[in-house]
C-alpha positions in Angstrom: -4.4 26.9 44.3 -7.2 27.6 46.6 -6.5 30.2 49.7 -8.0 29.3 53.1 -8.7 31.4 56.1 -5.3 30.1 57.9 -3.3 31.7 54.8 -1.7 34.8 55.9 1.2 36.6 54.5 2.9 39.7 57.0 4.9 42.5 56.6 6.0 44.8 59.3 6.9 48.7 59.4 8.1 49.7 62.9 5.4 48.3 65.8 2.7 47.6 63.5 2.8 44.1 62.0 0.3 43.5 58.6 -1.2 40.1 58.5 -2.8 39.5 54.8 -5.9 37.0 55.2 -6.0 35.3 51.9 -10.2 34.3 52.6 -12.2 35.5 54.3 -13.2 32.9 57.3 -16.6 31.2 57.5 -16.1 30.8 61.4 -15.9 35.5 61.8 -12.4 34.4 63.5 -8.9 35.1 62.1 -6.4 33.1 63.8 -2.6 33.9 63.6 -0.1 31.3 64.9 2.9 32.2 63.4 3.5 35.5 65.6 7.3 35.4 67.9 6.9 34.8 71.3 8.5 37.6 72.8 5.7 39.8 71.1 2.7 41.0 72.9 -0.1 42.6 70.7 -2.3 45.5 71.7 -4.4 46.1 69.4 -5.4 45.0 66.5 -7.5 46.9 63.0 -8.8 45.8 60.2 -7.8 48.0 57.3 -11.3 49.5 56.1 -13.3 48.5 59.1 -11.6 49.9 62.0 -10.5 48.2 65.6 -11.6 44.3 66.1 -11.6 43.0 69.4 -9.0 40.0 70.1 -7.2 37.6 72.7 -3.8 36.5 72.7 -3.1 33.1 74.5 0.5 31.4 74.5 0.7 32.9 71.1 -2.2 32.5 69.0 -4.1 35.4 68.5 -7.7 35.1 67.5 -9.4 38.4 66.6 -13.6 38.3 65.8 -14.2 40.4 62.4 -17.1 41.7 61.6 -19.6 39.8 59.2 -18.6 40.8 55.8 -15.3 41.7 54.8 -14.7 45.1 53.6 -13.0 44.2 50.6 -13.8 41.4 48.2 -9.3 40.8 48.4 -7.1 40.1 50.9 -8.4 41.8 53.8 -5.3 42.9 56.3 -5.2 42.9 59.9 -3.0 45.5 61.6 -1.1 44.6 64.6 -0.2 46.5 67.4 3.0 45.2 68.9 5.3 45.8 71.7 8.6 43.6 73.2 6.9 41.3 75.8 
Protein backbone atom coordinates (compact mmCIF):
# COMPACT_ATOMS: atom_id res chain seq x y z
CA UNK A 1 0.00 0.00 0.00
CA UNK A 2 1.22 3.37 -1.00
CA UNK A 3 0.68 6.37 1.77
CA UNK A 4 -0.43 9.78 0.42
CA UNK A 5 -0.23 13.19 1.92
CA UNK A 6 -4.15 12.98 3.03
CA UNK A 7 -3.04 9.85 5.27
CA UNK A 8 -2.94 10.86 8.83
CA UNK A 9 -3.22 8.80 11.91
CA UNK A 10 -3.85 11.01 15.56
CA UNK A 11 -3.44 10.50 18.94
CA UNK A 12 -4.22 12.98 21.62
CA UNK A 13 -2.67 13.50 25.32
CA UNK A 14 -4.57 16.33 27.09
CA UNK A 15 -4.98 19.64 24.55
CA UNK A 16 -2.51 18.65 22.20
CA UNK A 17 -3.74 16.47 19.39
CA UNK A 18 -0.80 14.46 17.18
CA UNK A 19 -1.61 14.21 13.51
CA UNK A 20 0.92 11.46 11.76
CA UNK A 21 1.43 12.52 7.98
CA UNK A 22 2.12 9.36 6.26
CA UNK A 23 4.06 11.54 2.97
CA UNK A 24 5.26 14.16 2.95
CA UNK A 25 3.06 16.60 0.47
CA UNK A 26 4.26 17.73 -2.91
CA UNK A 27 1.80 20.89 -2.60
CA UNK A 28 4.15 22.22 1.31
CA UNK A 29 0.36 21.98 2.68
CA UNK A 30 -0.94 19.37 5.21
CA UNK A 31 -4.57 19.33 5.23
CA UNK A 32 -6.58 17.80 8.14
CA UNK A 33 -10.38 17.22 7.67
CA UNK A 34 -11.12 14.82 10.12
CA UNK A 35 -10.76 17.26 13.27
CA UNK A 36 -14.52 17.64 15.62
CA UNK A 37 -16.13 20.64 15.19
CA UNK A 38 -16.48 21.90 18.48
CA UNK A 39 -12.52 22.16 18.45
CA UNK A 40 -10.65 25.27 17.66
CA UNK A 41 -6.84 24.97 17.12
CA UNK A 42 -4.22 27.41 18.20
CA UNK A 43 -1.35 26.50 17.18
CA UNK A 44 0.18 24.09 15.53
CA UNK A 45 4.27 22.41 15.54
CA UNK A 46 5.85 20.28 13.57
CA UNK A 47 7.84 17.83 15.73
CA UNK A 48 11.67 18.60 14.68
CA UNK A 49 10.93 21.86 12.98
CA UNK A 50 9.22 23.96 15.35
CA UNK A 51 5.78 26.31 14.86
CA UNK A 52 4.06 26.23 11.21
CA UNK A 53 1.76 28.86 10.43
CA UNK A 54 -1.99 27.58 9.67
CA UNK A 55 -5.79 28.54 9.02
CA UNK A 56 -8.69 26.86 10.21
CA UNK A 57 -11.96 27.27 8.04
CA UNK A 58 -15.34 25.30 8.88
CA UNK A 59 -12.95 22.66 9.97
CA UNK A 60 -10.20 21.99 7.73
CA UNK A 61 -7.10 23.02 8.81
CA UNK A 62 -4.35 23.63 6.35
CA UNK A 63 -0.93 24.36 7.86
CA UNK A 64 2.26 25.42 5.24
CA UNK A 65 5.48 23.17 6.20
CA UNK A 66 8.53 24.09 5.47
CA UNK A 67 10.33 22.58 2.27
CA UNK A 68 11.83 19.45 3.33
CA UNK A 69 10.58 17.35 6.01
CA UNK A 70 12.65 16.85 8.95
CA UNK A 71 12.46 13.29 9.07
CA UNK A 72 12.58 10.83 6.16
CA UNK A 73 9.13 8.97 8.36
CA UNK A 74 6.02 10.06 9.38
CA UNK A 75 6.46 13.58 10.12
CA UNK A 76 3.79 14.68 13.11
CA UNK A 77 1.98 17.80 13.45
CA UNK A 78 1.10 18.94 16.93
CA UNK A 79 -2.07 20.51 17.57
CA UNK A 80 -3.00 23.01 19.95
CA UNK A 81 -6.60 22.68 20.89
CA UNK A 82 -9.14 24.23 23.05
CA UNK A 83 -13.36 23.66 23.35
CA UNK A 84 -14.71 26.13 20.75
Amino acid sequence: MSWTSSDFRFTRRANTVYAFQLAWPDDGRAVIRSLADHEAVTSVRLLGHGPVPFEQVDGILVARLPEAPPVNVANCLALDVRAG
